[in-house]
C-alpha positions in Angstrom: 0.0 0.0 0.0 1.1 3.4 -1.0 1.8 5.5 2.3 0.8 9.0 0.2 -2.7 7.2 -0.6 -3.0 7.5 2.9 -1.7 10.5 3.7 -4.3 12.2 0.8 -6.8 10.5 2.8 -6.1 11.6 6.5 -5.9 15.3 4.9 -9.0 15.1 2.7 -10.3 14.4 6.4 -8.8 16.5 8.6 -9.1 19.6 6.0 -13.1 18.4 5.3 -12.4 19.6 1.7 -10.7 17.9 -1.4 -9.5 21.4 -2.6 -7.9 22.4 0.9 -6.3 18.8 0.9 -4.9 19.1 -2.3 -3.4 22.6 -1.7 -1.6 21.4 2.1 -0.1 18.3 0.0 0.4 20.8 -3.0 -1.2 18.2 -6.1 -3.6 18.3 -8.2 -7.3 17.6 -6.4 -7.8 15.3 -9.3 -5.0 13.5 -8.1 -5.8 13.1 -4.5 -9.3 11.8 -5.7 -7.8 9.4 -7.7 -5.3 8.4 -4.7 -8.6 8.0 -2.3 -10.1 5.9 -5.0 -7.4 3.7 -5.5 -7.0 3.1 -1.5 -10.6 2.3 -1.5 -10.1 0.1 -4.7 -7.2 -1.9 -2.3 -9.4 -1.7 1.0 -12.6 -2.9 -0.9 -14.8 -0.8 0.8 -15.9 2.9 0.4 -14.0 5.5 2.4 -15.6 8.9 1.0 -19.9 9.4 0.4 -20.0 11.9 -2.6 -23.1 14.1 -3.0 -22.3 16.8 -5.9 -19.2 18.9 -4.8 -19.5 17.8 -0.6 -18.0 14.7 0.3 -17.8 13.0 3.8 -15.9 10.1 5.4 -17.9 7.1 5.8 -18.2 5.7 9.4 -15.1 3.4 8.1 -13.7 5.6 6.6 -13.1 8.1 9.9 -12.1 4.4 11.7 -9.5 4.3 8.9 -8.7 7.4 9.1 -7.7 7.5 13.0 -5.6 4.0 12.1 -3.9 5.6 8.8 -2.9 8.7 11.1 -1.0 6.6 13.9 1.2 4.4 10.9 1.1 7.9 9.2 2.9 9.2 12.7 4.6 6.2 12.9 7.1 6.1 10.3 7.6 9.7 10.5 9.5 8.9 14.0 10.9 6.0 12.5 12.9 8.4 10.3 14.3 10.7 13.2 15.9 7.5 14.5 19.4 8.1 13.0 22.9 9.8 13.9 22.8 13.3 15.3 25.1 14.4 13.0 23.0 13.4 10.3 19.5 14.0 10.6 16.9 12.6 8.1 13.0 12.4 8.0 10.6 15.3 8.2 10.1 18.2 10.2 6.9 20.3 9.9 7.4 23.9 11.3 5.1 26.6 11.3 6.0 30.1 11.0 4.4 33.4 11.9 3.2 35.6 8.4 5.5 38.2 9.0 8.4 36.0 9.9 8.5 34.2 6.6 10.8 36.6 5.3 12.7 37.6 7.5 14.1 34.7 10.0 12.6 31.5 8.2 14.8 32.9 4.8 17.7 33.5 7.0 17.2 29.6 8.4 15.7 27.4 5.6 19.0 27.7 3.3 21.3 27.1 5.9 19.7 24.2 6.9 18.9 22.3 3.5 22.8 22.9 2.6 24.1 21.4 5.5 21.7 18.5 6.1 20.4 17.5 2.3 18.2 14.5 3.6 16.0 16.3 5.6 12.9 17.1 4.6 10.9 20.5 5.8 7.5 21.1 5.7 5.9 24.8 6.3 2.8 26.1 7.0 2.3 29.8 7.6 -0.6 31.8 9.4 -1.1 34.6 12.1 1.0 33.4 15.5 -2.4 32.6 16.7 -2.7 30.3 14.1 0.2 28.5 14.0 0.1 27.9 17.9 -3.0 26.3 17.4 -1.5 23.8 15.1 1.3 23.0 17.3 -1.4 21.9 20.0 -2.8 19.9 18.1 -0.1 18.4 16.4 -0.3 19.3 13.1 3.1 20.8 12.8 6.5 20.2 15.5 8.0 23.4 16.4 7.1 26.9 15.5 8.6 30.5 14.7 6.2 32.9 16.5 5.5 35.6 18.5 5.1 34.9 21.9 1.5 35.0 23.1 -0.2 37.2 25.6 -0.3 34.9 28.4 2.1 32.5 30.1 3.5 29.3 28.4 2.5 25.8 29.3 5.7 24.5 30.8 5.3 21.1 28.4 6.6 23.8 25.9 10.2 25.1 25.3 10.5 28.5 24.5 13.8 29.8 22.8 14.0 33.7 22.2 15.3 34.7 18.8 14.8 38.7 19.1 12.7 41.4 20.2 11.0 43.9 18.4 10.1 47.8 19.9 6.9 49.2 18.8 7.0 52.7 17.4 4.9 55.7 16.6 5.1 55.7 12.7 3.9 59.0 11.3 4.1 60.5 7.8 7.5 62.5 6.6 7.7 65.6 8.0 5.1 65.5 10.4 5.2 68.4 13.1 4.4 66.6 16.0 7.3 65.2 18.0 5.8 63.3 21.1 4.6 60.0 20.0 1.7 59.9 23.1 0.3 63.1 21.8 0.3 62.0 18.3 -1.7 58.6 19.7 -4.3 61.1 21.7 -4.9 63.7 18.7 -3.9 61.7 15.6 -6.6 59.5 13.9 -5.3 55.8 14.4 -4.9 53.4 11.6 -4.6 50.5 14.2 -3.6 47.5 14.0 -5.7 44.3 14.1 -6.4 43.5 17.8 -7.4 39.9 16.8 -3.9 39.2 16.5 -1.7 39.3 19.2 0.6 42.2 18.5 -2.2 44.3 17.5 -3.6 43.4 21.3 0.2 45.0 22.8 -0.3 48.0 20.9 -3.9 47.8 22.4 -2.6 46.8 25.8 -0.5 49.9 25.7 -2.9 52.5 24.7 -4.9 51.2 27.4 -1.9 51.6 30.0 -1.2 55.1 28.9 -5.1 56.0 28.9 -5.2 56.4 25.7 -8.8 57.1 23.8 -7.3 57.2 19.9 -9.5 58.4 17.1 -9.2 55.5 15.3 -10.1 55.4 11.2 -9.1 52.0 10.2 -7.9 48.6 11.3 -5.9 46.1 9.1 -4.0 43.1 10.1 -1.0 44.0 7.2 1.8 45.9 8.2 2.9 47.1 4.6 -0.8 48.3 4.0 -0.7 50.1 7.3 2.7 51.7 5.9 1.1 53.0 3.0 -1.3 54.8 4.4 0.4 56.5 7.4 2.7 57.5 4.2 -0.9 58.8 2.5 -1.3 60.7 5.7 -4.4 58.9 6.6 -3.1 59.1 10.2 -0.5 57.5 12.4 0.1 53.5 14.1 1.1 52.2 16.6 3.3 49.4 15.6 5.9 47.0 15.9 9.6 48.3 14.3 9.7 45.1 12.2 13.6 44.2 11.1 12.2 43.8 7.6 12.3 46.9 5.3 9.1 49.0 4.8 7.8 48.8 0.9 10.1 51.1 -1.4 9.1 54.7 -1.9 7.2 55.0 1.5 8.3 57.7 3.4 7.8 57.7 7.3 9.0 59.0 10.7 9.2 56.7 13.4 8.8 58.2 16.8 10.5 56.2 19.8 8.3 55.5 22.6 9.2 56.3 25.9 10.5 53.3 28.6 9.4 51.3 29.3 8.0 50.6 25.5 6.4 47.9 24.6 8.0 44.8 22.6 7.3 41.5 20.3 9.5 39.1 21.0 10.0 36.6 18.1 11.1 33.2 19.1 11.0 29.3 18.5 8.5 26.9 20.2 8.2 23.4 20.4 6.7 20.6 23.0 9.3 19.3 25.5 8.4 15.7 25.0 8.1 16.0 21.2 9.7 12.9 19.9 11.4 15.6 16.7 13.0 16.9 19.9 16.8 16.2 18.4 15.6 18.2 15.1 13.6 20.9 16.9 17.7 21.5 18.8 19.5 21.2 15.5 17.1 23.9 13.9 17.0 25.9 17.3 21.2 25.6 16.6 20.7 26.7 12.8 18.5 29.5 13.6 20.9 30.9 16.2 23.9 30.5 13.6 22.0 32.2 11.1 21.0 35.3 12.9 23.7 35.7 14.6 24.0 38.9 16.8 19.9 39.8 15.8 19.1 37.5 19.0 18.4 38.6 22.3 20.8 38.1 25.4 18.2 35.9 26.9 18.3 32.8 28.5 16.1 29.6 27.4 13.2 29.1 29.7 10.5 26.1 29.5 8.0 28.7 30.3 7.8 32.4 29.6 6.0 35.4 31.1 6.4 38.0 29.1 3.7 39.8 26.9 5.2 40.2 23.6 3.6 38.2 20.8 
């Protein structure tokens, strides 16, 4: 039996859509139909009930589908089970949006040089997102911001590098104190469903701060723009990657103590990709060098930043 006919399966399943399926194992959604028939073909019995574009696991087909999932695990941790200085198999990291192109770049080439037989799998969301998915085990470590509330200590928590947040106003702007600007400029804020936008919020609300806000967006580069447009100011995180080209901005320090993001890599303590989740911790620390933090490891972390 094909292992991928399986795998197709288990994400057709977990993803309750052939399309989202097909896109997570990047093929064709013809294909993985054609995979799930041929596994039904072999099994003999029907996995999927089809009824125009919906299609649902049959009551043996979610038994199969908890059994494929455990050999699917399996042989995933039978590949880890070689020499350190060698390591093979697959690792499945998840990465915070804004991080993709700043620390994963910095990381994923220095890693695929050094050890060609590993294999890396990424997903991307909001850090919200992505912690989600390392609960419930649909990826091994992640690169994210830490969350607004204290860490579980079944999770190890390595700080990569912190991140001030800034009063960004347009070019030439008069104003000069960043909390006056937050009290008497309009606010183009940013989202407070994810969890930098709630330490910007966090802050206003510590400095008893009422902005005028005029719009809310969840993308930094589009928040950019129109501070640039002089639709107002923001109160946001000074990212390490490079604002668009052609925007021009002020940034206005906030005064200390100012709040922070702090970017980092987590992964469960008794994760059996422990000995990868170290060699990438390693990699990543190698590959940005003096951009990280002088802080210690902790299991657990209190700090606010996410």
């Amino acid at each position: 039996m094909d292992t991928r006919f399986l795998e197709s399966f288990v994400a057709v399943t977990e993803s309750s859509s052939v399309a989202e399926a097909a896109r997570r194992l990047n093929i064709a959604p013809t294909t993985l139909t054609l995979r799930i028939r041929s596994l039904e073909e072999e099994l003999g019995f029907p996995l999927m009930t089809r009824s125009g574009r919906t299609s649902k696991p049959t009551l043996a087909g979610v038994e199969v589908a908890v059994r494929a999932s455990g050999i699917l695990r399996n042989l995933r941790e039978l590949k880890t089970l070689q020499d350190e200085e060698r390591p093979r198999g697959q690792i499945r990291l998840g990465v915070a949006q804004t991080a993709v192109t700043t620390v994963l770049c910095d990381i994923l080439p220095a890693l695929a040089k050094k050890f060609p037989d590993l294999e890396i799998i990424v997903q991307k969301g909001s850090s919200a997102q992505v912690f989600d998915k390392l609960n419930g085990s649909e990826i091994d470590g992640a690169f994210l911001f830490h969350p607004p509330f204290k860490l579980p200590k079944s999770f190890m928590w390595r700080p990569l590098r912190a991140e001030p947040y800034v009063v960004i106003a347009p070019a030439g702007d008069p104003g000069a104190d960043p909390l006056q600007l937050l009290r008497e400029r309009p606010l183009v804020r940013y989202d407070r469903s994810l969890w930098s936008g709630q330490i910007a919020e966090n802050y206003l609300r510590q400095q008893r701060i009422r902005p005028n806000d005029r719009i809310e967006l969840d993308a930094l580069d589009a928040i950019a723009v129109l501070v640039h447009r002089g639709l107002g100011i923001s109160l946001v995180p000074n990212r390490t990657l490079p604002w668009p080209e052609g925007l021009t901005l002020t940034k206005h320090a906030l005064p200390e103590p100012a709040p922070r993001r702090e970017l980092g890599l987590l992964w469960p303590v008794a994760s059996t990709y422990a000995q990868l989740l170290r060699i990438v911790d390693q990699e990543t620390h190698l590959a940005i060098g003096d951009h990280a933090p002088d802080v210690a490891p902790s299991l657990a972390s209190t700090s606010s930043a996410s």
